[in-house]
BAGU-361395 format. One record per residue (C-alpha): x, y, z. Coordinates in steps of 0.1 Angstrom, whole numbers, plus 2048, in hexadecimal, padded with zeros to 3 digits. Layout:
! BAGU-361395
XYZ;...
! end
This chain:
! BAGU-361395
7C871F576;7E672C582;7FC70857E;7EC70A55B;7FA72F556;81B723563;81A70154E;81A71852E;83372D535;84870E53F;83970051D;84A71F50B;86972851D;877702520;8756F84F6;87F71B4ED;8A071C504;8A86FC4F8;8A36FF4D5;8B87244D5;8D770E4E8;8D56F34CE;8D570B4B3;8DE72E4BB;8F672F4D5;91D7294CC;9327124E5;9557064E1;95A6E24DB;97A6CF4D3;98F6F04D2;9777024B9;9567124BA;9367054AB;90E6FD4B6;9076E04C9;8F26D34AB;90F6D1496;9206BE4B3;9076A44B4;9056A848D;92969F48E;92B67F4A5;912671491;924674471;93F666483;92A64748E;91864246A;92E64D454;93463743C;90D632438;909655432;90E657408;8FA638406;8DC64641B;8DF665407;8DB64E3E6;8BE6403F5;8AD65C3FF;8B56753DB;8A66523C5;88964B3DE;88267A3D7;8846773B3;86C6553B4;8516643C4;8556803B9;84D673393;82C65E3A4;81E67D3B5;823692394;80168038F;7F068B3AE;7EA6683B9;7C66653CF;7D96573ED;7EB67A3F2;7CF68C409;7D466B422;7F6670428;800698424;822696435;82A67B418;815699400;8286B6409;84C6A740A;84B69B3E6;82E6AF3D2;8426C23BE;8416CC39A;84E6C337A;86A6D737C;8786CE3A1;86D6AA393;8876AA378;8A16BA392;89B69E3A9;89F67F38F;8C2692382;8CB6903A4;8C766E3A8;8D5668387;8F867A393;8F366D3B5;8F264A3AC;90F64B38E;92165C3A7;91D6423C5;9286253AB;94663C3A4;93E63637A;95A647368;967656388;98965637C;98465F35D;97B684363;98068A33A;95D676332;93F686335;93266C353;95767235F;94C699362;92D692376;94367438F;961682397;96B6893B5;9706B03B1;9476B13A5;92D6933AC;9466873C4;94C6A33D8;9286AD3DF;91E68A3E7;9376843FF;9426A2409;91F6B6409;9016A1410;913688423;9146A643B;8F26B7431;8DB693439;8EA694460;8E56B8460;8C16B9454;8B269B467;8C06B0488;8B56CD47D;8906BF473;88A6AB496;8956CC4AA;88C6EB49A;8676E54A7;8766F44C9;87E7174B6;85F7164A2;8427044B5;83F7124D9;83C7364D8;85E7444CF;8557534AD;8327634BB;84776F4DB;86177F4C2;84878C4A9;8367A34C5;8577AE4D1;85F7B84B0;83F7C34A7;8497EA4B0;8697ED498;85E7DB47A;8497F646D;85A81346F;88280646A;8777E944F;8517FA441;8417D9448;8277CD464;82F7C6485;8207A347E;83A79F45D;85279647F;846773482;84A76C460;86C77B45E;87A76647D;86574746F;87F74B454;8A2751467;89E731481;88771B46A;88E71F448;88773842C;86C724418;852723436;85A74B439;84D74B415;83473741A;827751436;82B76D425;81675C407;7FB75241A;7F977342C;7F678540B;7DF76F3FD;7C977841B;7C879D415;7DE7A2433;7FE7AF424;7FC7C9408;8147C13E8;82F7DA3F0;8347C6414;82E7A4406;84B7A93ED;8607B840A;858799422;86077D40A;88078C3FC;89179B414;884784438;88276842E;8A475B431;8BB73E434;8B572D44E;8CD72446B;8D26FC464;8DA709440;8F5721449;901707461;9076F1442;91970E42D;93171444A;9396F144E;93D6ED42A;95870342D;9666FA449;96571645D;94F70C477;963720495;956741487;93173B48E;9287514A2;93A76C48D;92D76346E;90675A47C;906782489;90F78F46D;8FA77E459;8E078A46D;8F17AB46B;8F47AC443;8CC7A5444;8C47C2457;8D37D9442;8CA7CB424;8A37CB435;8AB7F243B;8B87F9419;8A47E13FB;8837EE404;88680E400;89980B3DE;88A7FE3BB;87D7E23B3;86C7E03D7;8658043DD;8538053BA;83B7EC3C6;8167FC3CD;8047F83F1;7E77E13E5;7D57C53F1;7CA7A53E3;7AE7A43FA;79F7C540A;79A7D042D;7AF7B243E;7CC7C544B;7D17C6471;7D77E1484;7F97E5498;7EF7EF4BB;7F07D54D5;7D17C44DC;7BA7CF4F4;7C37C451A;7E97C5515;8037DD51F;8247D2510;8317C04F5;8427AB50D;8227A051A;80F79E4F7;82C7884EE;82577350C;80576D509;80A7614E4;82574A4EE;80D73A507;7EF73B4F0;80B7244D9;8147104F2;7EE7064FF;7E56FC4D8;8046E94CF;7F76C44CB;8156B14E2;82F6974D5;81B6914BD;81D6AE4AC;83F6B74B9;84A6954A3;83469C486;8416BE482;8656AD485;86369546D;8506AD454;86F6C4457;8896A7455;875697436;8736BB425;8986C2425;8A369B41F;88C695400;8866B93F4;8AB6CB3F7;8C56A93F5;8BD6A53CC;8BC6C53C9;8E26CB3D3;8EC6B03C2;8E06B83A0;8E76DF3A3;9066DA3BA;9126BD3A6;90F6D537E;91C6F638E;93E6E439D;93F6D5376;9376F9364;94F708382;9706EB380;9686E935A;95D709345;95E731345;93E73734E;93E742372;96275436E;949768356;92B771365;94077C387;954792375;9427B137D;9457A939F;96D7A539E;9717CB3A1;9607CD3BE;9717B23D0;9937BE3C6;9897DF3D9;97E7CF3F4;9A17BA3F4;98E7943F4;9AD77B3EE;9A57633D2;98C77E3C7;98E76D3A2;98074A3B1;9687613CC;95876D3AF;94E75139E;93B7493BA;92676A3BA;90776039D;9067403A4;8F87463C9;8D97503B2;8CE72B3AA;8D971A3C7;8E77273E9;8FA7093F2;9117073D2;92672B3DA;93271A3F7;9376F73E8;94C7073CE;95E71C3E5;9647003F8;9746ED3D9;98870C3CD;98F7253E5;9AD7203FE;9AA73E410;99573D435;98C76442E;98075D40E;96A73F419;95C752433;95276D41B;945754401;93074641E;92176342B;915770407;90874E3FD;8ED75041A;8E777941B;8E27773F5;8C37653FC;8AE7653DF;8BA7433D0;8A57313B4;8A37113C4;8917173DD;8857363EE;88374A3CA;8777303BA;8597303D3;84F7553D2;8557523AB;8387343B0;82874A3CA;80D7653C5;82577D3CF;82D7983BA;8507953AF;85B78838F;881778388;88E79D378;8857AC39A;89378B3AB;8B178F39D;8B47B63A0;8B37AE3C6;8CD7923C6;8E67AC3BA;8DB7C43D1;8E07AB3EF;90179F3E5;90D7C33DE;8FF7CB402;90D7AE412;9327B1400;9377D240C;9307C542E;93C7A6434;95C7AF422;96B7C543A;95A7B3457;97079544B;9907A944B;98C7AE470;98F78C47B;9A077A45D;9C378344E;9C577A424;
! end
C-alpha cells in the first residue's frame, strides 16, 4: 500500500514538474530568453523548414475537406471520435475553413503575387496571404504539434485538481465564484481557453454553477492559453521578454477577474440555476485538514485513474489534431482579410479611433498603427499581433499590442464564439461590452508596465 501511495505521488509530481519546465519556466538560450518548448519548436523549424508551408497547405485543404463530408453527420463518426471532434464543425466554421484553403493554396502557387493591384494579387502578396502563410503558420504548425503531445503533463496527472483545492479558499470571496470554478480557470491558462468553456458549460448545464458565475467563469477565466501566447510573442519577435510579458498577463487577468464582475453586464446577471439543488458546498471534505492535503489526495486520485501511454498519446494527438485542423484555416482566412482591410482600406484606422486618445495619454509610440489593432482582437486574437508585426516598428509598441491581444480575450473565433454557441447566458452586445472593458483594463496596465523596461 504504501509503494502504491508513493507510486502516485511519483505519478503526480514527475509529469507536472516536467510539464511546468517545458512550458512555464523561462531559461536563456542563444543570448536571449525563451521556454524550452520554443527551443525545440525552433530546431525543428530549422530542420523542416522548407516543408513547413507545404504541410500547412496539406493540412488547411485536408480541414476544409472533411469538414464539408461531416456537415452530413456521416454514420462512421461515433467509430472514430478523435476524427469526430477535430472536424465536426458547423456551417459557418465550414465556410471559414474552405476560404482558408482557397487563400492558402493561391497563396502557396504565388498566383498574382506580384501583382498586388489584382484582386488575387490582394489575397497573394507577400504583405497578406504571403505573410501569414510563411511567416505565421509556418511557425504556428511546429508550435502546436509540441504543444498538443506535451500539454497532457500540465493537464492530465493532477496539477489542475492540486491547484484547484489550493485555490479553492480565495476564489469566492476575491472573484465571487466557487472554490471549484479554480479548475476550470487554470484548465484555461495552461491548456487552452475553449476546454475552460467547455467546463464551465457543462458545469452549468448540470445545475452546478448559477448564471451570474457561469457568465463570470467563461468570460473572464477562460483564457489564452500558454502555447498561444507563445505564438503572439514569437510573432513579434520579442521572445526575450517572456517571462515579463507571461506575468503580467497573468497579472492583467487578475485584475480584470477583480473588477468585471462586479460591474454591468456581469453583475446584472441573477443567481439562478438551470438545474436545482446541485451546488456543492465549499468546506473540505470530511477526513481532511488542509487544502494542501485535499489537493493531494485529488492529484493522486488523477493519477490512479489516468489510463497510461495510451491515453497519455490519445490525449496528445487530440490536442495536436484540434489546433492543426481547427485553428490553421482559421488564421489564414481571418489573418489573411484583416492584413488586406488593414494594408489596403480605412477601416481599422476607423473603428480604433476612440481608442487613440487613450493611447496618446498613455504615450504608446506609433499609437495611430496601435490602434488599429484594438477591435480587431474581437474576431480573432492572433491578427492584432500579425498586424503589429507587419506595421509596427517599435519593440514597446509590440509588446503592448501583444499583451492586449491575449488579455482582451473574448475573441469571436473561438472562445466567444463558443459561449455564444453555448448555453451560457451571454449574448454578443454583452460580449462585446466586456471586450472593451478588458482592453481598457489591460491598456491602463500594461502601458506603463511597458515603459519600465522598454524606451519608445
Amino acid at each position: 500500500m504504501e509503494n502504491k501511495q508513493q507510486g502516485s505521488l511519483a505519478g503526480f509530481l514527475v509529469p507536472s514538474i516536467i510539464g511546468i519546465a517545458l512550458f512555464m519556466i523561462p531559461v536563456q538560450y542563444d543570448g536571449s530568453w525563451t521556454i524550452v518548448v520554443k527551443i525545440i519548436a525552433d530546431m525543428i523549424s530549422d530542420a523542416i523548414g522548407e516543408m513547413l508551408p507545404g504541410l500547412c497547405v496539406g493540412i488547411v485543404t485536408l480541414s476544409a475537406i472533411l469538414g464539408v463530408i461531416f456537415l452530413s453527420k456521416p454514420n462512421f463518426i461515433a467509430t472514430y471520435p478523435i476524427v469526430a471532434n477535430t472536424f465536426s464543425t458547423t456551417a459557418i466554421w465550414v465556410a471559414i475553413r474552405i476560404v482558408g484553403a482557397i487563400f492558402i493554396w493561391l497563396t502557396y502557387l504565388g498566383v498574382d503575387a506580384d501583382n498586388p493591384d489584382s484582386t488575387i494579387g490582394l489575397i497573394t502578396s507577400g504583405d497578406n496571404g504571403g505573410f501569414v502563410l510563411h511567416d505565421l503558420l509556418s511557425v504556428l504548425v511546429v508550435i502546436f504539434f509540441l504543444a498538443g503531445l506535451l500539454l497532457p503533463l500540465l493537464l492530465d496527472f493532477g496539477l489542475l485538481e492540486f491547484i484547484g483545492a489550493m485555490l479553492t479558499k480565495v476564489m469566492r470571496p476575491l472573484f465571487t465564484i466557487p472554490g471549484r470554478a479554480a479548475v476550470d480557470c487554470i484548465t484555461s491558462w495552461i491548456g487552452d481557453g475553449t476546454l475552460g468553456v467547455m467546463l464551465t458549460a457543462n458545469q452549468y448545464e448540470g445545475g452546478y454553477y448559477s448564471k451570474r458565475e457561469a457568465a463570470i467563469i467563461s468570460t473572464t477565466f477562460s483564457a489564452v492559453s500558454i502555447t498561444f501566447s507563445i505564438v503572439v510573442l514569437a510573432q513579434v519577435d520579442l521572445m526575450e521578454y517572456f517571462g515579463l510579458y507571461y506575468l503580467l498577463i497573468c497579472a492583467i487577468g487578475i485584475v480584470c477577474a477583480l473588477i468585471l464582475p462586479r460591474i454591468p453586464p456581469l453583475s446584472l446577471k441573477k443567481d439562478e440555476y438551470l438545474v436545482e439543488g446541485k451546488a456543492m458546498g465549499e468546506s473540505l471534505p470530511e477526513g481532511y485538514t488542509s487544502s494542501f492535503q485535499y489537493g493531494i489526495a485529488l492529484a493522486r486520485q488523477r493519477v490512479a485513474e489516468h489510463g497510461g501511454a495510451g491515453q497519455f498519446l490519445e490525449g496528445s494527438f487530440k490536442n495536436a489534431a484540434g489546433m492543426w485542423f481547427g485553428v490553421l484555416p482559421v488564421v489564414m482566412c481571418i489573418g489573411t482579410l484583416a492584413l488586406v482591410l488593414a494594408n489596403h482600406t480605412t477601416i481599422f484606422d476607423t473603428l480604433g479611433l476612440p481608442f487613440l486618445p487613450l493611447l496618446q495619454l498613455l504615450d504608446v509610440p506609433q499609437a495611430t498603427e496601435v490602434s488599429k489593432t484594438m477591435i480587431v482582437g474581437f474576431t480573432d486574437m492572433f491578427t492584432p499581433s500579425v498586424l503589429a508585426a507587419g506595421t509596427i516598428t517599435s519593440p514597446m509598441a509590440k509588446f503592448i499590442v501583444a499583451v492586449i491581444s491575449v488579455t482582451q480575450l473574448i475573441y469571436l473565433s473561438e472562445v466567444g464564439g463558443l459561449i455564444l454557441g453555448s448555453k451560457i447566458p451571454v449574448n454578443l452586445p454583452e460580449l462585446f461590452i466586456l471586450f472593451l472593458e478588458r482592453t481598457i483594463i489591460s491598456l491602463l496596465i500594461a502601458a506603463p508596465v511597458a515603459h519600465m523596461f522598454f524606451t519608445a
